[in-house]
Structures are given as C-alpha cells and as structure tokens.
VOPAGU-2260 file (C-alpha; in pm, 1 decimal, decimal comma):
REM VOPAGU-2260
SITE   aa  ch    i         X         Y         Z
SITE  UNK   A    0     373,7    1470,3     715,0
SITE  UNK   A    1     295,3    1638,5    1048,6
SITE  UNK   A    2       4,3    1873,3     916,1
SITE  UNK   A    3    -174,9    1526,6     910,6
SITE  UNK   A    4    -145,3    1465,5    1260,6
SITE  UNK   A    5    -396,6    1590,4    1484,7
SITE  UNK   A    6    -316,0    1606,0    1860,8
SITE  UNK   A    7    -607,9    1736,3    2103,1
SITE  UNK   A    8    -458,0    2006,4    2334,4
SITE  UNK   A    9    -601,5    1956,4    2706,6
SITE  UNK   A   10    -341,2    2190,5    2957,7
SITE  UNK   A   11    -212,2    1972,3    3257,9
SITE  UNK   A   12     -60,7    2122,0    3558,2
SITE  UNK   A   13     302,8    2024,6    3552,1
SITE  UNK   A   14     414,8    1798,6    3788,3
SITE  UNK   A   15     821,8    1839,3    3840,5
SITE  UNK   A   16    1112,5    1939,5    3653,2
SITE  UNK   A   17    1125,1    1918,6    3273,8
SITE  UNK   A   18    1352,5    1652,3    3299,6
SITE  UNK   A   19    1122,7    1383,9    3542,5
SITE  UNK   A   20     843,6    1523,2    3298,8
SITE  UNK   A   21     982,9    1372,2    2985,1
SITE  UNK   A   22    1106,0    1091,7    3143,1
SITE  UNK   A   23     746,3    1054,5    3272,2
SITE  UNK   A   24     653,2    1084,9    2936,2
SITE  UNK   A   25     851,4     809,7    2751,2
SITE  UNK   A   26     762,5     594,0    3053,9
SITE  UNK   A   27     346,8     647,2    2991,1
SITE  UNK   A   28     456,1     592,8    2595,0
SITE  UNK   A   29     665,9     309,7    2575,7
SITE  UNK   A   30     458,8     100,5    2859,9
SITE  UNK   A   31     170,2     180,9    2611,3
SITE  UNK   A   32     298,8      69,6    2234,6
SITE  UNK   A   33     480,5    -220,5    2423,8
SITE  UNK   A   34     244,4    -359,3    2701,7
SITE  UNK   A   35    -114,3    -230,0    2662,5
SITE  UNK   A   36    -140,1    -188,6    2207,8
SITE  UNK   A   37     196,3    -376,1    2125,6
SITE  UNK   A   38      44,3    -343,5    1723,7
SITE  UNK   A   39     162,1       4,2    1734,9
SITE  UNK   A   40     525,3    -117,7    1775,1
SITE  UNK   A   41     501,4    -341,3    1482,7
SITE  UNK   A   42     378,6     -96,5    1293,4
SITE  UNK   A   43     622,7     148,6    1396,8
SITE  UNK   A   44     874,0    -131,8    1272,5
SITE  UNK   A   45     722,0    -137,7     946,9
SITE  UNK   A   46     717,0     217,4     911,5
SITE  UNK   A   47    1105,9     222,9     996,6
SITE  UNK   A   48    1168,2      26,2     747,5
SITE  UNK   A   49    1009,4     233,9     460,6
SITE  UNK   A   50    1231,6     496,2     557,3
SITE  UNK   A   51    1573,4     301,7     631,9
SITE  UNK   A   52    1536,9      58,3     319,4
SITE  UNK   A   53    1324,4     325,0      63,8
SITE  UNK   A   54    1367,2     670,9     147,1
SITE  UNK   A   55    1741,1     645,5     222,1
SITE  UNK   A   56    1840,5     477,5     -94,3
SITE  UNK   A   57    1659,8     757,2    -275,6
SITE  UNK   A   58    1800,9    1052,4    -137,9
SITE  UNK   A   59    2151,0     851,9    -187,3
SITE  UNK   A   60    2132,3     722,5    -523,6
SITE  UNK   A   61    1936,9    1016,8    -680,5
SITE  UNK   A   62    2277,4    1266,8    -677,5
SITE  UNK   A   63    2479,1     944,1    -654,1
SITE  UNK   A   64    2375,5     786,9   -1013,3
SITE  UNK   A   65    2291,7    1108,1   -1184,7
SITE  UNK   A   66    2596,9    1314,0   -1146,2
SITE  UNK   A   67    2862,5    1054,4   -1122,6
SITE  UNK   A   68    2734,2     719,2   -1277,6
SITE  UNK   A   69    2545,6     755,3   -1610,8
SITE  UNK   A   70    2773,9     923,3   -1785,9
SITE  UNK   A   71    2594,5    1314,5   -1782,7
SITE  UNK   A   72    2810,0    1615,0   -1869,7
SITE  UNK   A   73    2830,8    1847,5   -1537,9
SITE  UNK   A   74    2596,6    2104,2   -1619,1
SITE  UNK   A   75    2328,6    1839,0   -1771,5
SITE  UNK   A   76    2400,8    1627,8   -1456,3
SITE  UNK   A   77    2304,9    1946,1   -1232,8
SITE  UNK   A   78    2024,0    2026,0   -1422,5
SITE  UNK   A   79    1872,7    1652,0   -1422,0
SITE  UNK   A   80    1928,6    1578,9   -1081,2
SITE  UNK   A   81    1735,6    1942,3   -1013,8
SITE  UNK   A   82    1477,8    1805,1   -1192,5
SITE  UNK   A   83    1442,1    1470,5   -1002,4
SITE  UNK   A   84    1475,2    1672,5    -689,1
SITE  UNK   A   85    1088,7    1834,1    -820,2
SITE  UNK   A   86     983,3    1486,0    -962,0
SITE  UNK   A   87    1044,3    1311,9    -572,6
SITE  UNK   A   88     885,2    1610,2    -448,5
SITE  UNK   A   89     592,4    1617,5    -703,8
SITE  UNK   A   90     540,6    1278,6    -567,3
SITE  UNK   A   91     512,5    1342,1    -204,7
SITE  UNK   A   92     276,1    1599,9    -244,3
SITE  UNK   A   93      43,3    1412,9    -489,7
SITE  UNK   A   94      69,3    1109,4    -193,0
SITE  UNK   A   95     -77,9    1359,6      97,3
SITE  UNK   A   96    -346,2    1474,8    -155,0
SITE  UNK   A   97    -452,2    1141,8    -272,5
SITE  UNK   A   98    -461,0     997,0     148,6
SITE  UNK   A   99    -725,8    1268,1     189,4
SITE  UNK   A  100    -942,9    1150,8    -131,1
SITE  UNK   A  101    -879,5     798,4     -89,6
SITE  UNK   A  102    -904,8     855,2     313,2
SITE  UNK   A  103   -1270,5     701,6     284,1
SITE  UNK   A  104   -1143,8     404,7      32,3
SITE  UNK   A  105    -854,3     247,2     228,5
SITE  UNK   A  106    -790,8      52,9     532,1
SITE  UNK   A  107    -523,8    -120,3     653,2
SITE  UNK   A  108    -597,7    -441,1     488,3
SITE  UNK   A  109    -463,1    -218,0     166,6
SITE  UNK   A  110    -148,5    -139,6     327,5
SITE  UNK   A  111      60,7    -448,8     232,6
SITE  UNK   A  112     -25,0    -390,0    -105,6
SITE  UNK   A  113     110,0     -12,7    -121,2
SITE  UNK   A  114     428,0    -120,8      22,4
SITE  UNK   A  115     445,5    -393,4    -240,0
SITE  UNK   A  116     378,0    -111,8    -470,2
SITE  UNK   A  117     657,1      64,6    -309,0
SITE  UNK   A  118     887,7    -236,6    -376,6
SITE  UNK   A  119     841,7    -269,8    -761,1
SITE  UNK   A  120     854,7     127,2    -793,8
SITE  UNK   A  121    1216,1     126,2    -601,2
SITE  UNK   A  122    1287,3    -170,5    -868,1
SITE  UNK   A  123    1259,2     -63,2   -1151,4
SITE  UNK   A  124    1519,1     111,4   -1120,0
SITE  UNK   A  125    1777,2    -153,8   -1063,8
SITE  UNK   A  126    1599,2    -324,8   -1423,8
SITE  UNK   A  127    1697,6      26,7   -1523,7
SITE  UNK   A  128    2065,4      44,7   -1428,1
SITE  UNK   A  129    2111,5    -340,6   -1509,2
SITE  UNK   A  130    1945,7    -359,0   -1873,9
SITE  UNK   A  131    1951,6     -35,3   -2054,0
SITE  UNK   A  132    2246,6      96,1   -2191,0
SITE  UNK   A  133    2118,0     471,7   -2240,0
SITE  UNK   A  134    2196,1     726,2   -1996,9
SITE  UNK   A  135    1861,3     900,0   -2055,6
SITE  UNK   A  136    1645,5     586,0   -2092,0
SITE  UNK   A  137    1796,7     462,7   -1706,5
SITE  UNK   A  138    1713,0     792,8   -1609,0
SITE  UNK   A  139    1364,0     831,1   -1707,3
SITE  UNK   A  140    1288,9     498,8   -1560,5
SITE  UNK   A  141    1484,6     549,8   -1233,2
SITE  UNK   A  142    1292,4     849,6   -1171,6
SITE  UNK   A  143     977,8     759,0   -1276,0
SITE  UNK   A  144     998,1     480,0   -1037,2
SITE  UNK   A  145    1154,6     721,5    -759,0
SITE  UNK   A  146     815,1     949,8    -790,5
SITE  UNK   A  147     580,5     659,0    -768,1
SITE  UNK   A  148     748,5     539,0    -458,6
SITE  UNK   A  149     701,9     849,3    -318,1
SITE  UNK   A  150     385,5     859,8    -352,5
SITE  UNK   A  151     321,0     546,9    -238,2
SITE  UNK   A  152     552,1     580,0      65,1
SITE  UNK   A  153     335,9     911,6     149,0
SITE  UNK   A  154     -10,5     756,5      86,0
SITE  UNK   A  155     156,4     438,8     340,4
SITE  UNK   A  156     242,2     689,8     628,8
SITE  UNK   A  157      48,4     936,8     615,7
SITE  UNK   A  158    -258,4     649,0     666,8
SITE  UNK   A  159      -6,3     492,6     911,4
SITE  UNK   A  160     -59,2     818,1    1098,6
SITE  UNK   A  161    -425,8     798,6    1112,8
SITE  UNK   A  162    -401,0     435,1    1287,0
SITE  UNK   A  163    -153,1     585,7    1534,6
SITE  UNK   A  164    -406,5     847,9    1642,4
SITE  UNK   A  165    -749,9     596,3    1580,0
SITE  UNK   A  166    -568,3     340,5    1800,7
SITE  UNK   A  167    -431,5     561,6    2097,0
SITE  UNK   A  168    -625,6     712,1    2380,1
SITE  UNK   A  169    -638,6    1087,0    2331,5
SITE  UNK   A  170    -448,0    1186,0    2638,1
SITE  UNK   A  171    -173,9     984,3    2501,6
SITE  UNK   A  172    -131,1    1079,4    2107,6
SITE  UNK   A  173      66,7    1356,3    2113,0
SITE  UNK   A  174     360,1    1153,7    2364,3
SITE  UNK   A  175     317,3     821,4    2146,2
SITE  UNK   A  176     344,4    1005,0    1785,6
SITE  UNK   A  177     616,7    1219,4    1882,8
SITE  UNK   A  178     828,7     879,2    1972,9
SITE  UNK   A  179     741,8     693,3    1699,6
SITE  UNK   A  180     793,5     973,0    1448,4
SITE  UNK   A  181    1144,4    1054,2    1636,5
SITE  UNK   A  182    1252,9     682,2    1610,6
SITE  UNK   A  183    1148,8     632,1    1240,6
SITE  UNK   A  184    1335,5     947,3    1129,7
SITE  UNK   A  185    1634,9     797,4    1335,1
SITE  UNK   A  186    1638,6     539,5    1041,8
SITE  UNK   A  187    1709,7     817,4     759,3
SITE  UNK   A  188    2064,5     906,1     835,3
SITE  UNK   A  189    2135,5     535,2     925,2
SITE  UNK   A  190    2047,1     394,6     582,2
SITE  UNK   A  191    2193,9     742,1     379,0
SITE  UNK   A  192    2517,4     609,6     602,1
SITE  UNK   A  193    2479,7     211,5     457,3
SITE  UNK   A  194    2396,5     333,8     121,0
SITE  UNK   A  195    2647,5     627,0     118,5
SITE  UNK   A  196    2940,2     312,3     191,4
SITE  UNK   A  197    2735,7      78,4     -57,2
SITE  UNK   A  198    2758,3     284,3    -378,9
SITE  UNK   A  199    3135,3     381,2    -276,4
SITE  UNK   A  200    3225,4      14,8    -264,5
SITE  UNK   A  201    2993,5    -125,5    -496,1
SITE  UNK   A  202    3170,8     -85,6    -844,6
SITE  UNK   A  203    2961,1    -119,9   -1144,4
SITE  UNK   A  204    2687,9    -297,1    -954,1
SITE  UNK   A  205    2496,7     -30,1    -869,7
SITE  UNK   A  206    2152,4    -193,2    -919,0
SITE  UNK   A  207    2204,1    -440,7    -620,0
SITE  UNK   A  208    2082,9    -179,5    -396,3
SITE  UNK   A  209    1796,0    -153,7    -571,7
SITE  UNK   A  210    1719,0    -546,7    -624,6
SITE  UNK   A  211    1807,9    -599,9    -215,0
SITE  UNK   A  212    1582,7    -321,6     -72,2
SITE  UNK   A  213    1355,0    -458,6    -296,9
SITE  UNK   A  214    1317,8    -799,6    -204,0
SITE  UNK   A  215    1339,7    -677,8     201,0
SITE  UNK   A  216    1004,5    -467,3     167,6
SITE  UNK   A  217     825,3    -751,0     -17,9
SITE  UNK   A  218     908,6    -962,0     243,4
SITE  UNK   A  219     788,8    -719,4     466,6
SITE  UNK   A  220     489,3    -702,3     363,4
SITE  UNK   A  221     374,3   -1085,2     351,1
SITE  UNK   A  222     476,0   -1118,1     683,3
SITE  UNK   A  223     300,2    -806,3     860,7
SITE  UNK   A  224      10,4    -891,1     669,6
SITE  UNK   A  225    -152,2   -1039,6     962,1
SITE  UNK   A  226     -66,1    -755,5    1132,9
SITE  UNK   A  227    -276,5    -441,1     913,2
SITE  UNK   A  228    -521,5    -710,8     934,8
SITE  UNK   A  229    -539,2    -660,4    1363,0
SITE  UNK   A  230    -508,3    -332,4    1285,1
SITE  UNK   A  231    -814,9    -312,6    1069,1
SITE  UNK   A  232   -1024,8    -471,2    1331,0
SITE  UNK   A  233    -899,8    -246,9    1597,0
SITE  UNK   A  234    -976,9     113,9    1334,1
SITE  UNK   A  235   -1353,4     -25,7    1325,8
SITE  UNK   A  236   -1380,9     -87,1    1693,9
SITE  UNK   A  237   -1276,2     215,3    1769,2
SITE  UNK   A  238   -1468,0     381,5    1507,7
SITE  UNK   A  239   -1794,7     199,9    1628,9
SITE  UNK   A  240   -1704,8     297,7    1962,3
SITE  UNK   A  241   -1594,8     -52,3    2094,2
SITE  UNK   A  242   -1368,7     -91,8    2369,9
C-alpha cells in the first residue's frame, strides 16, 4: 500500500525536542481532518472499517476453516491453506495494478459500489459454509470470494489514498497519512481478536461471521454515500485548481 503514497519532501528546521515535535505534529493533523477537511475523518472511518470487519475475518477464518473446520486431512489442510495464502495475495497485487489502469476511470462516486462489491465477495462465503456440504466445493467458493475481496479492498484504499493526498495541503500529507494509516491498521489486531473469540465460541455456525460483516459494510456504504459524493467534488476542485 505505501509505494502508492507520495509525500513531497521539503526539510524544515526543527523546532524542539522530538517529543514537542510529534506532539506538534498530531496537533497540526488532527486540528486538520477534524476542524478544517472533517471528510477525511469519515473517510478514515470507512476505511477502518474495511480492515476491522473484512480484512480481519480473512486472515482469521482462512487457517481457521481450512485446517480445523471442513474436514481436510493435515497435510491437505497445510497445503490448501498455502494455497489460499497465494490466492489472497494474488488478489492484492492484481488490486494495486488495476488502481493504476483504472486510476483515470474511477472517482469516488464508484467507491460505494466497490465496497458493496467487497460485501457480496466476503459473502459468499458464508452461502458457502451454510449450503454446500463438500469440503472442496466450500473451499473453492470461500476462496474465490476471499481473492475478489482483496482485490476490491486494494482497488478501495489504495484510491482512498489518492483522496488523502488530492485533499490535503502538501505541507501536511505526510503527518495526516501517517495517522490515518496508523489508526486504520490499529483495527487489524482488534477484529483478528473479535473473530479469533467468535469462531472459538461459535459452534457449527461458522457462516454468521460472514453474513454479519456482510450486512455491516453494505450498510456502510448507503450511508457514506453522500459522503464519496463531497469527496468527488472536492478531487475536481482541487484538480481544477479551486480553492
């Protein structure tokens, strides 16, 4: 994700300690997203939520499902999971390649509909896990569904990115991405910690996960739709060089 970033370099003479210039820092950062462009903490929000509700429930169910729930032999289990580990990463890297040929294509009025896309990917497999009875069948499905939502997910942030650095004054990207990316990735262990106490408790429902995170991110993304909307208005002032 971060070779997408771009943050001009201009050297500064530093002013204090390291610890009044941080502090400095979050100050000029936080007064910004929340007083000055208070979109960029929505869509910080939003892009929390991909990885606390999405991301997390893959990297828990993946080894979860595969190795203890369907039913796989140890050595097939291994060897599966190893190759959904490739599959999720496949997908990732086919999302950064298709933001920078789409980068021309897309705005943020498109956004809602990738992270709808993101919802049905995540959901198929809980259809998966709830309807079919083969091993191999839920698996092909779950992951299928796990790659697509990575790429998705990818395409989503990484032109979440580009807003973040349209929208913000140069002087200011590098201190405002570095927050937002720090409090988004926050959200990882917090859902893998939900999930990991979900799928331990959970029983033989293991597709509620799946139906629930779901349902969240479509909900999501009716009601932020006004939201990518601002947003797109904001990318084409600043891109016609309107204040």
């Amino acid at each position: 994700m971060e070779i997408f970033i771009y943050i001009p370099f201009e050297k500064t003479q530093a002013k204090g300690n390291i610890f009044s210039t941080g502090f400095s820092d979050l100050n000029d950062s936080f007064s910004f997203i929340f007083k000055k462009q208070p979109v960029l903490w929505k869509m910080s929000l939003v892009y929390a939520a991909i990885n606390l509700f999405l991301t997390s429930l893959v990297l828990i169910s993946a080894p979860v499902l595969i190795t203890q729930h369907l039913g796989f032999s140890a050595d097939a289990a291994n060897r599966l999971y190893g190759y959904a580990q490739g599959i999720i990463a496949a997908g990732s890297i086919l999302g950064g390649l298709l933001a920078g040929i789409l980068s021309k294509k897309l705005n943020a009025k498109v956004s809602p509909f990738l992270l709808i896309g993101c919802a049905f990917s995540i959901l198929l497999g809980g259809i998966a896990l709830q309807i079919f009875s083969s091993p191999i069948a839920i698996y092909i499905t779950m992951i299928g569904g796990f790659g697509l939502l990575m790429v998705l997910s990818t395409l989503f942030q990484i032109q979440l990115m580009s807003y973040f650095q349209i929208v913000t004054p140069r002087h200011l990207i590098g201190k405002i991405i570095s927050c937002v990316v720090c409090v988004c990735m926050c959200t990882n262990p917090v859902g893998q910690f939900i999930y990991g106490i979900a799928f331990e408790h959970i029983g033989n429902n293991v597709y509620l996960p799946f139906y629930i995170a779901a349902l969240v991110v479509i909900g999501i993304s009716i009601l932020t739709r006004r939201i990518f909307y601002k947003v797109d208005g904001l990318v084409k002032n600043q891109v016609n060089g309107i204040d």
